[in-house]
N, C-alpha and C positions, 0 to 999 in steps of 0.2 A: 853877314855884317849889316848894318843898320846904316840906312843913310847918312847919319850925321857922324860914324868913326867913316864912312866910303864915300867919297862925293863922288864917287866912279858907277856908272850902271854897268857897264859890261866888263868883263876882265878877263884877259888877253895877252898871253904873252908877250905879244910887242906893243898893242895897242890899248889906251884905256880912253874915252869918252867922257870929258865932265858932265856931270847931273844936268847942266844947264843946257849945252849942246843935246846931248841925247835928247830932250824934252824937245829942241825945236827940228830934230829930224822926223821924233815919231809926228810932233802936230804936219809935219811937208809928207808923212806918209799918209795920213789920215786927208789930207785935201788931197792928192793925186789918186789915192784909191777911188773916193767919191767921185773923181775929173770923171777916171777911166770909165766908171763903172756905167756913169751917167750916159756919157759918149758913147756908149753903147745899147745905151736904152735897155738898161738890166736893174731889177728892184734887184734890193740886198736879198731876198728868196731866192729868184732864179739865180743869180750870181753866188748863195751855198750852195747851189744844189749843183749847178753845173761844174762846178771845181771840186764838191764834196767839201764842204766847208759849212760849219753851223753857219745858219744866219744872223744867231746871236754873237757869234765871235766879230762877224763883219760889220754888223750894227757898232757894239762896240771897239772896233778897230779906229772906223769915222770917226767920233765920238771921240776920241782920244783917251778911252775909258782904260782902254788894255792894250798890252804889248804883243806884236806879233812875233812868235816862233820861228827859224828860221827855214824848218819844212813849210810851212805857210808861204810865209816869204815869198819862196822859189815858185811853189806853186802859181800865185798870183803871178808874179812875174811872166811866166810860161803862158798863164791864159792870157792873159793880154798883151803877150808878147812885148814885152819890154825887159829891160834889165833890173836886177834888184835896187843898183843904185839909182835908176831912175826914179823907181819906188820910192825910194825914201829922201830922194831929194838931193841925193848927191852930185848927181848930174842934169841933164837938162836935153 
């Protein structure tokens, strides 16, 4: 479906997301990735290489360019030990 018949990005049995929401989760994913990544003194290189992750995906993840998967997701979360809701801003 096309944005404008779905104002919904995700779709979920119980749960759906309006377009608006979902846009201000992934921009709180894309600054707390950069926080973490920073905080750790890792370029977007060594931080694909050490998760196995393109660095093109990461580059544009920051960026707000592209959506992250939710094996990505996880994985991120794992290396930098935090939770996925942290990630994306659900929590704090």
């Amino acid at each position: 479906m096309s944005r404008k018949t779905n104002p919904f990005r995700f779709r979920n049995v119980k749960d759906y997301i309006p377009f608006p929401e979902y846009n201000k989760i992934m921009r709180k994913f894309a600054e707390r990735l950069k926080e973490l990544r920073q905080e750790r003194g890792l370029s977007i290189a060594v931080l694909g290489k050490q998760t196995d992750i393109g660095a093109a995906s990461v580059f544009r993840w920051e960026q707000g360019e592209s959506d992250i998967k939710s094996d990505y997701l996880i994985r991120l979360s794992r290396f930098f030990d935090v939770t996925t809701d942290y990630l994306l801003g659900l929590e704090d």
